[in-house]
N, C-alpha and C positions, 0 to 999 in steps of 0.2 A: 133263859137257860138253854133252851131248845135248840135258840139261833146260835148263840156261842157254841154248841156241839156244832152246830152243824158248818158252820166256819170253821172251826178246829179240824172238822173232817176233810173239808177242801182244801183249808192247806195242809194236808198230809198226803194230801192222795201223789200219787207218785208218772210220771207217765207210762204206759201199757209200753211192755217191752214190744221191739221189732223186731220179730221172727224171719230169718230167711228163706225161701222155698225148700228148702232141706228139710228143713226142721216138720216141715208138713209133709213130705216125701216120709221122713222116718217116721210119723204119726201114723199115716194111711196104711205104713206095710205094717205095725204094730196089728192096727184094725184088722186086717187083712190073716192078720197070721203067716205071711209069709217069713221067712229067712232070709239075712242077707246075702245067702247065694241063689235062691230061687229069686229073687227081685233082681239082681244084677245081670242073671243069666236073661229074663224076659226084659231089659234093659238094653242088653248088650255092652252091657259095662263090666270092666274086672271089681272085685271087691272093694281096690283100694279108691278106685273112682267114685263107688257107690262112696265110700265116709268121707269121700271128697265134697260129695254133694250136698250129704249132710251137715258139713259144716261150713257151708257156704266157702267152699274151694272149687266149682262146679256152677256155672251159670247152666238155667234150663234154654236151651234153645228153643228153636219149631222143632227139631228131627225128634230131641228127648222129649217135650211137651208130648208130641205125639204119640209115643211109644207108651207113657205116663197115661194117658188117659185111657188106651187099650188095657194096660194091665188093671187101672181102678178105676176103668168104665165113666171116667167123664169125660168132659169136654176137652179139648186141646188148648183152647182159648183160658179156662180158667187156671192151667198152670203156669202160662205166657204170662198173664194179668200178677199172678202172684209173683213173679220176675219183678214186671216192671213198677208194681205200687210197691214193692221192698225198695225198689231203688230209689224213685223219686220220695219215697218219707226217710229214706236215707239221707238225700241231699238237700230235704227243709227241715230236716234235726233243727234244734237250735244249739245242739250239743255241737253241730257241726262250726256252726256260724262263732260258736265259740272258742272252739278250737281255732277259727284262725281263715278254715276254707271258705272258698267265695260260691256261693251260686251258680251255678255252671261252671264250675271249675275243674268238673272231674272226680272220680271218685274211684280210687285205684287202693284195691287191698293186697296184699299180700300176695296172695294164689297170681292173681292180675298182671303182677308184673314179674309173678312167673313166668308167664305167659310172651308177657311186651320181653323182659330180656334176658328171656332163656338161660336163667341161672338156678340153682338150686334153691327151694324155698327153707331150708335152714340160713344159708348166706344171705338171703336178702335180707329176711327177717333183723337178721344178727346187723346188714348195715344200717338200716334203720332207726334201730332201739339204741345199738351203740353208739354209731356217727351223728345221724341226724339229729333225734332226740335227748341223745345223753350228753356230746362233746357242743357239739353245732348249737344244740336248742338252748344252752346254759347262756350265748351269748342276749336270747331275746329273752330267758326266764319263760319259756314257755318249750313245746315241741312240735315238730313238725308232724309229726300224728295225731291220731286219735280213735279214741275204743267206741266203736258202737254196735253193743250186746256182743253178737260170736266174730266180730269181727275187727282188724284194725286197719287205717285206710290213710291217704297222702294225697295231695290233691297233683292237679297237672306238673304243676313248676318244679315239685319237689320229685315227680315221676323220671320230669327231664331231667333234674342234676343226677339223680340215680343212673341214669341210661349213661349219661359224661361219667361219671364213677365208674362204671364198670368197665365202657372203653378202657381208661385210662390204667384199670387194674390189668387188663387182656394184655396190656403194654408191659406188666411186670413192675409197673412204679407202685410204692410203696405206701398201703393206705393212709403212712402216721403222714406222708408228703403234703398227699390229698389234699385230708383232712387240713392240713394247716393251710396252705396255701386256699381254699374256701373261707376259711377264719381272716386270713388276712386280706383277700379281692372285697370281704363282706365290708371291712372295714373300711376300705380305699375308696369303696364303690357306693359305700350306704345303700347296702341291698342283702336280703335275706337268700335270695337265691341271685347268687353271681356265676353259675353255670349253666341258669336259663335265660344269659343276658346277651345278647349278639354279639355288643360290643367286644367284652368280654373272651367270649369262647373263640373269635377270630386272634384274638391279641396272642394266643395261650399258644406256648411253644413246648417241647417236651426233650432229651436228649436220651430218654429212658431212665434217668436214675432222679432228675428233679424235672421239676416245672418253671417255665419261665414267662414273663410277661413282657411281649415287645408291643413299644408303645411309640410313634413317629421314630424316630433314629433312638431310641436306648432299648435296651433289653434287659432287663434282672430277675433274679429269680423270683416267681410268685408268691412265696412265701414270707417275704418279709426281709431276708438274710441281705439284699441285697449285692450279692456276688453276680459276676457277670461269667456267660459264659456264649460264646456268638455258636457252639456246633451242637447246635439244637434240630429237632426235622419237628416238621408240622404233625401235628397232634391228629390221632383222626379225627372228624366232626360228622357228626349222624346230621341227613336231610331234617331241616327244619324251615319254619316259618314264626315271622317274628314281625311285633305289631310295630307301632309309632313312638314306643319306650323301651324298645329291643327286646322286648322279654318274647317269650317262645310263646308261639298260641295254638300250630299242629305241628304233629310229629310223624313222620312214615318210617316205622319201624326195617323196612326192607328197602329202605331207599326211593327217591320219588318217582322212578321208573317202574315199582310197583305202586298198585294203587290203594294200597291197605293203610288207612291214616288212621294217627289216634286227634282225635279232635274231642276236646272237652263241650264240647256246645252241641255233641251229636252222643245218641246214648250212654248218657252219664263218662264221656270219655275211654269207652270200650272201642277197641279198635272194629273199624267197618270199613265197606268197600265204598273210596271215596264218594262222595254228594249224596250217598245212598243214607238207610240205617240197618243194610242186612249187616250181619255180623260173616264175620268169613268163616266161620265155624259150621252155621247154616249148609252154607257151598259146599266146604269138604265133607259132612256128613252127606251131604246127597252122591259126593263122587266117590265115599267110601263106599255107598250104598249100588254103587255100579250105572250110575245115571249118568249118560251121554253128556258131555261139556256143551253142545249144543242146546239140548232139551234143559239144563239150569238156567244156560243165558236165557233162553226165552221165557221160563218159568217166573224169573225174575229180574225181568227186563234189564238185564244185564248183555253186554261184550263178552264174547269167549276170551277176551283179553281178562276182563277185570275176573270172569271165573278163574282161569287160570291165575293171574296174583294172589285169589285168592285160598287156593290151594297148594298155592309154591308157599303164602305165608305159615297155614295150618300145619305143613310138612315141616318146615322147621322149626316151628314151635312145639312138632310133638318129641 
């Protein structure tokens, strides 16, 4: 009888949720007894940054790590460490693997590509849930996301067709367009992402009001409608790289003249200064900080080149 409890017990047990660094950020100042404006203030963060953080919309870097341990007196190292073991039991979920994401694939939430393309985190949210998951996802019975504990997340491929969506909207073309013309390349091309596909995104023509698809000598519209129309202009295409099956494998958000790539194979797909794994956030908190673009490069053996991209990219993404 004893055993049967106690097998009964195992399979019920459930797995220990994964907490984000926030989530122990707001623990310690609870402990602490401070306020969220006394903690933001010895932070150097506005308010809205601190519940940023807490809800995992806020990665801890070095500069915060460090500041984090001044105010509750620990190490610097243990709020890095609580970074990086959230992320990697993020990316060996099996909730993950189930979802659909690959292993090294990237792990882009919400806040993330606030960040990657500079748009409002209600709109992105909203393309997501609606296009990807709700219009998009019905074709595979499944979704292009997925929830784990405060967070919801999209792996690389799906980061890039978002980057190509949003161009395309900067263009004034029409989401319902989009949208369909994705549904129809998915089906032409037997591929779930046909806007992280090389081939693909070079063929892709635009006139501003539709999308077109020019393929050796024809041209018709992407969508499916097939009308022709030849005064079409080229679509912008964001710097990419792209493997032996054209799908996209890095992306340089600022173009490949600067050196800020997002590469999924380098911290969980958070953008960094190429070959490297600092983050460019790093960089500009030191040159918010008033630190000489020299004394960074050498700090972290970096180019005053790659400092500098990496404070032209933080600057426009603030």
């Amino acid at each position: 009888m004893k055993e049967e409890q106690r097998m009964t017990a195992i399979k019920n047990l459930k797995p220990a949720k994964i907490f984000p660094p926030g989530y122990f950020v707001r623990e310690a100042m609870k402990d602490s007894e401070k306020s969220e404006m006394e903690l933001a203030a010895s932070l150097g963060l506005t308010i809205r940054e601190l519940r940023r953080l807490f809800k995992d919309e806020h990665r801890i870097d070095e500069n915060l790590a460090k500041k984090l341990s001044g105010v509750f007196k620990t190490s610097k190292q243990f709020w890095l460490n609580l970074e990086t073991n959230y992320r990697k039991r993020i990316e060996s979920s099996p909730l993950i693997k189930n979802g659909g994401a690959r292993f090294g694939g990237g792990i882009y939430t919400i806040p993330d590509l606030v960040s990657i393309l500079k748009k409002p985190i209600s709109k992105i949210r909203y393309w997501v849930e609606q296009y990807w998951d709700k219009e998009l996802g019905q074709a595979y019975e499944s979704r292009y996301s997925w929830n784990i504990e405060f967070t919801k997340a999209i792996d690389f491929y799906t980061m890039v067709e978002l980057v190509i969506f949003a161009e395309f909207r900067d263009q004034k073309l029409p989401s319902e367009e989009i949208i369909k013309t994705h549904k129809n390349l998915s089906g032409r091309y037997n591929t779930a992402y046909p806007f992280a596909n090389k081939e693909i995104l070079l063929g892709l023509r635009t006139d501003g009001y539709k999308l077109y698809m020019h393929e050796l000598d024809s041209t018709e519209t992407a969508d499916g409608s097939g009308q022709l129309n030849l005064a079409f202009i080229q679509a912008f295409f964001k710097e990419l790289e792209f493997d032996a099956d054209n799908l996209a494998t890095r992306f340089w958000p600022m173009g490949k003249s600067n050196c800020v790539v997002v590469d999924p194979k380098r911290q969980f797909g958070h953008p960094v200064v190429a070959n490297t794994n600092i983050f460019p956030e790093t960089i500009y908190n030191m040159h918010l900080a008033k630190e000489p673009i020299p004394f960074i490069a050498f700090t972290y053996d970096l180019t005053e080149k790659q400092v500098r991209d990496a404070i032209q990219y933080c600057t426009k993404a603030a």
